[in-house]
C-alpha positions in Angstrom: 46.3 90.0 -4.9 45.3 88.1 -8.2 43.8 84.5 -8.1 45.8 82.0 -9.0 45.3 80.4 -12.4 45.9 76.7 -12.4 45.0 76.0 -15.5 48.8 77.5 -17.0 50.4 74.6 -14.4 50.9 71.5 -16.6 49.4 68.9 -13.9 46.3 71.0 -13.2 45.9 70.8 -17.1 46.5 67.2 -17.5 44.5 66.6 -14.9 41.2 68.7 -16.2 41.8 67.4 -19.1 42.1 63.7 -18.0 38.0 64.5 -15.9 36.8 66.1 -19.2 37.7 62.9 -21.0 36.2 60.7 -17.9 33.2 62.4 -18.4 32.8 61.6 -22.5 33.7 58.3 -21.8 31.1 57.8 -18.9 28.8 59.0 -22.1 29.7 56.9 -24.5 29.7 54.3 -22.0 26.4 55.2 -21.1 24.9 55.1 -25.3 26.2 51.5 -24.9 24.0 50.6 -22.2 21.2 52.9 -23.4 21.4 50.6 -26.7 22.0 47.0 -25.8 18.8 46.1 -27.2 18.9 47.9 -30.5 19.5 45.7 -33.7 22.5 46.0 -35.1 24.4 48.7 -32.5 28.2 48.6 -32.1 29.9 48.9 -29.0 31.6 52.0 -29.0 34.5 53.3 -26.2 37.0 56.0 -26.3 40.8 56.4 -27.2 42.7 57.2 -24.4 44.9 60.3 -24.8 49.1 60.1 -24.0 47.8 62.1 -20.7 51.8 62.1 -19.8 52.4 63.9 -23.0 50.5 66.8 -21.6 52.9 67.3 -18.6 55.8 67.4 -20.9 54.3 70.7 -22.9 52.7 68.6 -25.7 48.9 69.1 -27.0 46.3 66.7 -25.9 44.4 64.6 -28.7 41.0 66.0 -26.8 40.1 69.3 -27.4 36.9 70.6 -26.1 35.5 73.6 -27.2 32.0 74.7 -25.6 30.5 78.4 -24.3 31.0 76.9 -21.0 33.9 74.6 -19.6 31.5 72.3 -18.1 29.7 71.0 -21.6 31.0 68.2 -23.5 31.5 68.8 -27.1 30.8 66.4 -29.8 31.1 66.2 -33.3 28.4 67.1 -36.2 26.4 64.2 -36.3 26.3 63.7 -32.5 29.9 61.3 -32.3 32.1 62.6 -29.3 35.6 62.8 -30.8 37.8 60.0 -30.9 35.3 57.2 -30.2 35.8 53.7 -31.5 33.6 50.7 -31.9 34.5 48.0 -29.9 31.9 45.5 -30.8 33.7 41.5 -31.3 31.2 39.6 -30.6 26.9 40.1 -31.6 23.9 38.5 -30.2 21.7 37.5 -33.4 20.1 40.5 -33.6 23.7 42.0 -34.6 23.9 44.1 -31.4 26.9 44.0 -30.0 27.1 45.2 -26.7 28.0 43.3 -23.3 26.3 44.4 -20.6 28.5 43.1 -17.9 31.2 44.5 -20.1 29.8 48.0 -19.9 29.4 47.8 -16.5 32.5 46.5 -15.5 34.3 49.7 -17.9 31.8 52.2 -16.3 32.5 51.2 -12.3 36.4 51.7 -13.9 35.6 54.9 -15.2 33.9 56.3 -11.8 36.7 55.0 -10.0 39.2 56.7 -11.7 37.2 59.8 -12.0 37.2 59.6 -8.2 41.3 59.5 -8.0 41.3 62.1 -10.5 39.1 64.1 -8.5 40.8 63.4 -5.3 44.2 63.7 -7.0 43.3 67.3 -7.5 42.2 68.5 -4.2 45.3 67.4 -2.8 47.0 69.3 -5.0 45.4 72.2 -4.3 45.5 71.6 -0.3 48.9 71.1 -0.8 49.5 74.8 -2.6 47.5 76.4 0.1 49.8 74.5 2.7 52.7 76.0 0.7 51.2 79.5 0.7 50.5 79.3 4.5 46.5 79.3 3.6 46.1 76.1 5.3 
């Protein structure tokens, strides 16, 4: 018998998709932090996808392309696709990041990695439930 492949099941999709964007987000999220001290630096965050357009048939906005599913992919120049900057208001060194800000959106971001996560290994227990796998 052949493996299952999730990954043609449109909620299994959205939902990779949805931890592959977590993950550049927790990256961007983390240059922000990495830089709250350098003259001049912009906030910077990340465009949420229409995730629900996924489980309708329709492309996502994030397409990664690596040798290996697990890499994030960026853009020549080092700029993850689709980040913004963010930045309203500077210290006087014209750096504008928050760090309670950045904190507050990464704890977000881990949390709803974590459902994302979770939401997916229920799904899965629930197929092998299905299959009579257990």
């Amino acid at each position: 018998m052949a493996p299952m492949d999730f990954s043609s099941i449109p909620l299994f999709e959205a939902i990779t998709r949805r931890m592959g964007w977590l993950s550049q987000r927790q990256t961007v999220l983390a240059e922000n932090v990495a830089n709250v001290n350098t003259p001049g630096y912009n906030e910077k965050d990340l465009k949420e996808p229409d995730f629900s357009g996924i489980l309708k048939g329709a492309a996502s906005a994030v397409h990664i392309v690596a040798t290996d599913p697990h890499h994030i992919t960026t853009r020549p120049g080092g700029q993850i696709d689709g980040t913004v900057v963010t930045t309203e208001d500077r210290t006087l060194n014209g750096n504008g990041v928050s760090v309670e800000a950045q904190m507050m959106k990464v704890s977000d971001n881990a949390a709803d990695y974590t459902l994302t996560t979770t939401l997916y290994k229920q799904h899965i227990a629930m197929i092998k439930m299905a299959l009579g796998g257990g």
